[in-house]
N, C-alpha and C positions, 0 to 999 in steps of 0.2 A: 504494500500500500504506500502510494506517495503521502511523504511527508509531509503535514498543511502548515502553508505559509504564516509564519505571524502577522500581525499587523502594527504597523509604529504610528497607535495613536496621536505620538507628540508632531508628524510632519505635516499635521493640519487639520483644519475643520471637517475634511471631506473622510479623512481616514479614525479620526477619535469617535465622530460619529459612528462610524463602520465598526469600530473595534467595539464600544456598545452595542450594536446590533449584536454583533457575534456573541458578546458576553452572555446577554439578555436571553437569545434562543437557546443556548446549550446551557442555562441553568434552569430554562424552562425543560429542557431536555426532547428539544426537537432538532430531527435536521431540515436542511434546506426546503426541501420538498415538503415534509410536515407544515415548516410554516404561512407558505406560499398559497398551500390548498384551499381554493373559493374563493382565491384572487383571479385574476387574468396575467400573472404573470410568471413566469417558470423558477428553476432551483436555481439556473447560471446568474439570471438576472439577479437578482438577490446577493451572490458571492460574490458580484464585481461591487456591490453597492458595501458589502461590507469591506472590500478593500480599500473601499476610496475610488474607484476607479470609474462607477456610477452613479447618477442623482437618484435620491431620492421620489418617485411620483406622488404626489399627494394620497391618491386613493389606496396608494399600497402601503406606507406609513399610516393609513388609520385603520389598515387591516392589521398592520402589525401590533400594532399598539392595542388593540381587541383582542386578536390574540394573544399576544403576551401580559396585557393587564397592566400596563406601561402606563397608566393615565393619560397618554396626549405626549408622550415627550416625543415619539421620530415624528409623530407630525408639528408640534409644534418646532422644532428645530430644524425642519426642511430646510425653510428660508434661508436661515444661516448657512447650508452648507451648500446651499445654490449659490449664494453671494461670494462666498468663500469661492469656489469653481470659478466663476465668474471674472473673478478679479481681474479690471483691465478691461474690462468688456460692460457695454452695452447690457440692460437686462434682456431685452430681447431678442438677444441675439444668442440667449443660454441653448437653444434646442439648437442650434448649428454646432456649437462643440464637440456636441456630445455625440450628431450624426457623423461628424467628419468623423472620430473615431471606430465607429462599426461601420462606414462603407464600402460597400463595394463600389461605385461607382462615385465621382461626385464629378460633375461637367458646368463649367463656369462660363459668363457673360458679363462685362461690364464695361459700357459704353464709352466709359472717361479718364481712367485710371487702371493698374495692372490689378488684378486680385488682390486680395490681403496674404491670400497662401504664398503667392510668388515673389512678396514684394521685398526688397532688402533694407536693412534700418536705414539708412538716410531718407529712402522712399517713403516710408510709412512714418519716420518725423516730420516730414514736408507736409503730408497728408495731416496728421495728428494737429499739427501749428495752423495750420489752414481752416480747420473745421472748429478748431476749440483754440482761438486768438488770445483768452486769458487766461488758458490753465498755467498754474504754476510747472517750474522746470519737473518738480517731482511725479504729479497729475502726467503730463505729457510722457515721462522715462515710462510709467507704470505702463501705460496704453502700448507704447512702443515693445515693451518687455513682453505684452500679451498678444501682440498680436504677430510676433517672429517666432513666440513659442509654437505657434500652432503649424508653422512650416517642418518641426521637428516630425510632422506624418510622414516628409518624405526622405527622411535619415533610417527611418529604419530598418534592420536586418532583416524583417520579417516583412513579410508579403506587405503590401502597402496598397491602397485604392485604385484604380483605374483613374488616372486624373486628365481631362482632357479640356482647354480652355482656348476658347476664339477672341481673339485680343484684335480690337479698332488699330487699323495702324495709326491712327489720330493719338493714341495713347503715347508715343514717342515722337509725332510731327509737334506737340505741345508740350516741351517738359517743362518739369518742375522741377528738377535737379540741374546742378553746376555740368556740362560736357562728362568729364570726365565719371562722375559720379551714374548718370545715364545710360553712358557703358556699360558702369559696373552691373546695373539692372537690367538690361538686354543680356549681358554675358549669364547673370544667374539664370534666365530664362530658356538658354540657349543649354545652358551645362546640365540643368535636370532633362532637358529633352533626349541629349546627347549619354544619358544616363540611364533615358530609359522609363523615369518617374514621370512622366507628364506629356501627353499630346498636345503641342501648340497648332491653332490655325490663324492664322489673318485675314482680317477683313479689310480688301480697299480702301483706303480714305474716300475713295469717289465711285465706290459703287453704287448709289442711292438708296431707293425706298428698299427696307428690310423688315422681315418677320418682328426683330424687335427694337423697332428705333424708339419705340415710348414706354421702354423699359429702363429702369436702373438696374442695380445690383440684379441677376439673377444666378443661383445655383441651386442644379439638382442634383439628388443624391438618392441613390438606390442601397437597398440592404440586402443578404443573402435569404434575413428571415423575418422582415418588416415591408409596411409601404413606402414606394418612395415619396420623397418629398420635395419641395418647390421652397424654394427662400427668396424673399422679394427683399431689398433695401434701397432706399432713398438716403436722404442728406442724416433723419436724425428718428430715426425708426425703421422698423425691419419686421415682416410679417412672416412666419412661419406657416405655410398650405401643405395640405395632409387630405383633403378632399379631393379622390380619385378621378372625379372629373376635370377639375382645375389641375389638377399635378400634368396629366393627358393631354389638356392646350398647352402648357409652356414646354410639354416635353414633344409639341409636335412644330412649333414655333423655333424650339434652339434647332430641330433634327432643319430644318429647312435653312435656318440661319449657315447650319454647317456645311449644307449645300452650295451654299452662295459662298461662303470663304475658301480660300486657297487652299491647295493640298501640305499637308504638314512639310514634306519636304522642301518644297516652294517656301511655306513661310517661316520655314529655319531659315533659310541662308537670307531672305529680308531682315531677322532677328538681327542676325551676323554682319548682315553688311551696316545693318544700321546702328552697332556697337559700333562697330568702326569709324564710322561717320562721324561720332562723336568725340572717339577715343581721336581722331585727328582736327578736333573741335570744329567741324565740319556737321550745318545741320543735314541731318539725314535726306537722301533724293526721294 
């Protein structure tokens, strides 16, 4: 029998919580699957929540807590350890973390700027200064800190998403970085594709009418053993869609979008010639 993992409480909100859960079930003397029954949610689900490694759902924190006779505490302490996960981030933007981490799929669109997954720290400080004009330096490090962590999906040894993203080439006719620095963001984009972790495509600057030109932010993300899902963002909100119908239009809107952009190979070597272009402070052709 393998060994079970401990849990180190003290690395945070997300895992003290968890190590309670664990406490709490096995002095009630149940395991995973005992506790879970007459929820809607399984025995794995559960053991990543007690390592920290998932949220809590509301409805299943008040099953827990019925069951175990907890008075209210994992629901009442959801929040905090949503917050806690959260850190850096948008509150509405908590259901994207969590999908990036179990996807199989997630396929990106955004009309004005490179993703947040792709994007390198001077990118997403320009971006972060731009949107929030009077955070403090600390305010600003935080966001920055949270939103390069989540590129660590494509560092890992282990199988990792299907990531595939159609970038406006307008996103580097307009920058927002010093020359050289532009580079360095083209070549990061250029080195995961070259790696293997991420399908790039490009869209013309002068293609015209498109599937989604009155779109913001959009990414979808598929599961092996869930629905997919649809993430909308604008300038300072971000709607999470999980209605099979909706998910269906945006995911027949990106398939056509991808139609209309260049073939990956085509738009690596625009990626490449257009680091170039900068890296010899030359705006891109």
């Amino acid at each position: 029998m393998a060994r079970r993992k401990d849990i180190d409480g003290s690395a945070g909100v997300p895992t003290f919580y968890g190590k309670e859960l664990r406490y709490q079930r096995e002095l009630a003397g149940l395991t995973l699957q005992q506790l879970v029954e007459g929820s809607f949610y399984g025995p794995s689900h559960l053991s990543e929540i007690e390592r920290g490694e998932r949220r809590m759902p509301a409805e299943l924190a008040e099953h827990v807590d019925r069951v175990l006779k907890t008075d209210g505490f994992f629901q009442r302490r959801c929040e905090d350890v949503r917050k806690a996960r959260r850190t850096g981030h948008a509150a509405y933007f908590e259901r994207v973390l969590e999908a990036e981490k179990y996807a199989e799929t997630i396929e990106e669109w955004c009309p004005t700027l490179v993703p947040g997954l792709l994007q390198t720290e001077p990118y997403t400080r320009a971006v972060v200064r731009a949107t929030h004009p009077l955070a403090l330096d600390e305010e600003v490090e935080e966001k920055v800190s949270a939103r390069t962590a989540r590129a660590c999906l494509f560092e890992s040894e282990c199988k990792t998403p299907e990531y595939w993203v159609i970038l406006p080439e307008y996103v580097w006719r307009c920058p927002i970085l010093p020359p050289v620095e532009m580079a360095d963001q083209l070549d990061r984009i250029a080195e995961l594709a070259r790696k293997r972790r991420i399908v790039p495509q490009v869209l013309p600057w002068n293609y015209g009418p498109h599937p989604l030109m009155v779109v913001g932010l959009l990414q979808l993300t598929t599961f092996p053993d869930a629905p997919p899902l649809a993430y909308l963002e604008s300038q300072y909100s971000g709607d999470t869609i999980d209605d099979p119908a909706l998910v269906k239009k945006y995911r027949k809107a990106y398939d056509r979008l991808r139609a209309a952009a260049l073939s990956p190979e085509a738009s690596l070597t625009i990626i490449k010639a257009a680091a170039e272009d900068y890296r010899s402070d030359k705006q891109p052709d």
